[in-house]
N, C-alpha and C positions, 0 to 999 in steps of 0.2 A: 504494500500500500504506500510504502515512502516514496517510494520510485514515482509514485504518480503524481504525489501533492507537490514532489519539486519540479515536473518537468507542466503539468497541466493541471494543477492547484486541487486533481480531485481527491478529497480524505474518505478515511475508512471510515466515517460518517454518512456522507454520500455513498459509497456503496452498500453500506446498511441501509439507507429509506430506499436505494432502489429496490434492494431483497425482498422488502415489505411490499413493492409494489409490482413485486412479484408472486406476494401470497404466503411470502417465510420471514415466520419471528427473524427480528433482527438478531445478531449474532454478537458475541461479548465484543466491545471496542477495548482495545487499549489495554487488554491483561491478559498475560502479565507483561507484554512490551508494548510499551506506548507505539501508538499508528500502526496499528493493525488488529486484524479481526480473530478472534477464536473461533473455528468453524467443529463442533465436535457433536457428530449424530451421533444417536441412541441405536440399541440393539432394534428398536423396534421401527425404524425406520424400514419402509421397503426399498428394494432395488430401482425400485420407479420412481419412489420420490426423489432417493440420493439420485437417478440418472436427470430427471426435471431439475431438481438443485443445483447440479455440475453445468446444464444448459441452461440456466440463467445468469451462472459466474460468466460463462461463456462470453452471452448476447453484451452482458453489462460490461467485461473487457473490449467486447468490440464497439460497443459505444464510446469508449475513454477515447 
């Protein structure tokens, strides 16, 4: 996420509300290292969700 706020000002903030406007709880910011995100699914996530969740990291990279 550092990489991005120095080169095109976007923070692990912003890709947190876009997550949400994806339809997924935002993710921890900033613990335990400041500007960046904790991304950690549960047992009970399905394979479909985490493959939807990996394609909306995607979409949102290719937005930056």
């Amino acid at each position: 996420m550092r990489p991005f706020k120095q080169t095109c000002g976007v923070t692990e903030e912003d890709i947190a509300k876009r997550l949400i406007d994806y339809g997924f709880h935002a993710p921890t910011m900033s613990f335990p290292i400041p500007g960046t995100l904790m991304i950690e699914p549960t047992e009970s996530e399905s394979k479909m969700e985490l493959d939807l969740f990996c394609e909306a990291m995607i979409n949102i990279r290719n937005e930056i």
